[in-house]
N, C-alpha and C positions, 0 to 999 in steps of 0.2 A: 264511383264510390256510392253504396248506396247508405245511407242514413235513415235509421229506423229511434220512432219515438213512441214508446210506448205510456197509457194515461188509465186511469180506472181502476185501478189495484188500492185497496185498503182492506179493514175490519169490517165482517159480516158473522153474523149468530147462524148456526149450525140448520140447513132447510132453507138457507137465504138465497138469493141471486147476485151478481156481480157482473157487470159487463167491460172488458179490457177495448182498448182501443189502444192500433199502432200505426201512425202514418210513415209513408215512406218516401224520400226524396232523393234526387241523386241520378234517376234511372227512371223509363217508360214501366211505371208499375204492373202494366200489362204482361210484361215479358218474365215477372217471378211470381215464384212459386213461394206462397205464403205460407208461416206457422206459428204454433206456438210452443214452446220447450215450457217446462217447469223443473224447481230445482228445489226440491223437500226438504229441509232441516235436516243434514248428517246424510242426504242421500247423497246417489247423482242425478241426474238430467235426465228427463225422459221425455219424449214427444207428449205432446197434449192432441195435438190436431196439424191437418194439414190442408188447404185448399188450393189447385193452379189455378193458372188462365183459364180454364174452360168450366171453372167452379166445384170442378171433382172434390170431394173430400176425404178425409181418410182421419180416423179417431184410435186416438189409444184404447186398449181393451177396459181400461179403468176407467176411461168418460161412463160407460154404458145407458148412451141416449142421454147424459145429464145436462153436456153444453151442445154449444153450436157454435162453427167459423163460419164467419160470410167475409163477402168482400164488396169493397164499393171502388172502381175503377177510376170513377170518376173524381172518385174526392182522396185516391192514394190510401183506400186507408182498408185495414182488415182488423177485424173485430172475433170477439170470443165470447159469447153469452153464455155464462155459466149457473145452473141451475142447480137446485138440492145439494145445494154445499156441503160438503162434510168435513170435521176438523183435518182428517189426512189429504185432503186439498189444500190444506196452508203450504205455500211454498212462494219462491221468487219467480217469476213470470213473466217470460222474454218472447219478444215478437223473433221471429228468423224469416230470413229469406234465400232464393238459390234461384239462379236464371233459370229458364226452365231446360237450356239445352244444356244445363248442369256446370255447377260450380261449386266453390266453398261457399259456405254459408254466412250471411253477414246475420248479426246481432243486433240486438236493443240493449240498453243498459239494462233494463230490466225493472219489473213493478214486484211490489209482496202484496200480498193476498195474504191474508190472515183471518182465519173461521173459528168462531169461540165455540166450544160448546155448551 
């Protein structure tokens, strides 16, 4: 079972930065495939980012260069560094994972992000 905790999510002014952290427990963190969802006010869920095992990354067309996913192997944990906030970035913000030889995907409870303008 994997167990995912997500930390770093609060209030930032519109042009700010935020950086999320999610560590994961339960499983060889090597073996999934990390991400992160977001969940808008009255939306649905959309991918934010994605990174595997070999560090590949893949971004929503709405990041456009503004965050960054990395991963630290060593310490369980994958990170979102998010840059040039803008108010329609406020949303709930969930770490996800999926083995990489594919599975359902486990969740985080989830962090908010909230960007004033």
């Amino acid at each position: 079972q994997v167990h995912l905790v997500e930390s770093g999510g609060g209030l930032v002014q519109a042009g700010g930065s935020l950086t999320l952290s999610c560590v994961a427990s339960g499983t060889i963190f090597g073996d999934l495939i990390m991400g992160w969802h977001r969940q808008p006010p009255g939306k649905q869920r959309e991918l934010v980012a994605q990174i595997d095992s070999g560090y590949a990354t893949y971004y929503g067309d709405f990041v456009a260069g503004r965050f960054t996913i990395s991963r630290d192997n060593a310490k369980s944990t994958v990170y979102l560094r998010m840059s040039s906030l803008k108010p329609e970035d406020t949303a709930d913000y969930y770490c996800t994972a999926q083995y990489r030889w594919g599975s359902d995907d486990f969740w985080g409870q989830g962090t908010q992000v909230t960007v004033s303008s």
